[in-house]
C-alpha positions in Angstrom: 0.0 0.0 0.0 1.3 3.6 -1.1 0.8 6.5 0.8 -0.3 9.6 -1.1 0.0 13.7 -0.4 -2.2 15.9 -1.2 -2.9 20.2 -0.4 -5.7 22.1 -0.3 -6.3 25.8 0.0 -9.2 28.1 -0.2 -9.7 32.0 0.3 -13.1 33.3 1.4 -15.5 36.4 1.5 -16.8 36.6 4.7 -19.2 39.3 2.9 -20.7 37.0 0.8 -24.0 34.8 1.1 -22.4 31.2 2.2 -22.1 29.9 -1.3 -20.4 32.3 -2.4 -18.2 32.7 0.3 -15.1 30.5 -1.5 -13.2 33.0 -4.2 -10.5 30.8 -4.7 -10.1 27.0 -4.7 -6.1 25.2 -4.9 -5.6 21.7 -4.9 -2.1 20.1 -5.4 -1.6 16.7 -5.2 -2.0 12.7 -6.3 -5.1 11.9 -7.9 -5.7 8.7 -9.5 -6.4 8.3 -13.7 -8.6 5.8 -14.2 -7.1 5.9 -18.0 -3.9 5.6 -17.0 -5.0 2.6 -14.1 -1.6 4.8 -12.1 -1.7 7.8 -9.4 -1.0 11.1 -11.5 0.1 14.8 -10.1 -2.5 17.1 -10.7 -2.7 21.1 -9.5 -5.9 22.6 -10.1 -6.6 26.4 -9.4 -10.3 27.8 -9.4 -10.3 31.6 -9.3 -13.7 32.9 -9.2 -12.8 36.7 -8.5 -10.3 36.8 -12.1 -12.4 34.1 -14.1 -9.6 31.8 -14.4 -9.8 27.9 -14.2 -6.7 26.2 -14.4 -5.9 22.7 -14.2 -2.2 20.2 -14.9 -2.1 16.5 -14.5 1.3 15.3 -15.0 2.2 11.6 -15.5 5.1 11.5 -12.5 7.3 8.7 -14.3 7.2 9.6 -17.5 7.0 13.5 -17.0 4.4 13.7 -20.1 1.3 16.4 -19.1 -1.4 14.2 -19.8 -3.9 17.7 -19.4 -3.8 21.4 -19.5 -6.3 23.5 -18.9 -5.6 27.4 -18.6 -9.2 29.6 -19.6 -11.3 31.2 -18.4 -13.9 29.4 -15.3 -17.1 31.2 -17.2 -16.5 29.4 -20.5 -15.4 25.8 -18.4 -18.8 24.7 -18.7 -20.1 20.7 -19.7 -17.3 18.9 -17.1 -17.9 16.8 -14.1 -20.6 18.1 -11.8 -21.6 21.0 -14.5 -22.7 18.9 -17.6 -26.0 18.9 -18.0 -28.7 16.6 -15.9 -31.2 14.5 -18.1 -34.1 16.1 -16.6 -33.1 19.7 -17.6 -34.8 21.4 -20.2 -32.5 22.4 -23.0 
């Protein structure tokens, strides 16, 4: 069994209604690719405040960037969580 790292940030508006409170999200760290069927290093930073959505996952033995991601968060729609529900009208 390996043991992984992983780091996690955030920076909040205390102003703000509670979900909106997070302005900027970091996470550095091993995430598994199920592609890959290996533990990758990914840094991902959401910055809500400068529209930016960035996002690196490098194969650690190799070195190759498997993904890059560097736009901006408004047009990082249809991934993950955000892509669209069955049940929503189009």
């Amino acid at each position: 069994m390996a043991l992984y790292e992983g780091l996690s940030s955030q920076i909040k508006d205390p102003a703000r209604r509670s979900d909106e409170k997070v302005r900027l999200l970091a996470t550095q760290g091993a995430d598994f690719s199920h592609s890959k069927g290996r533990m990758m290093e990914k840094v991902r930073i959401i910055d809500k405040d400068n529209d930016r959505y960035f996002e690196k996952i490098v194969d650690p033995v190799t070195g190759e960037i498997v993904h890059l991601c560097d736009e901006a968060l408004s047009a990082h729609w249809g991934h993950g969580s955000a892509k669209k529900k069955k049940d929503q009208p189009t």
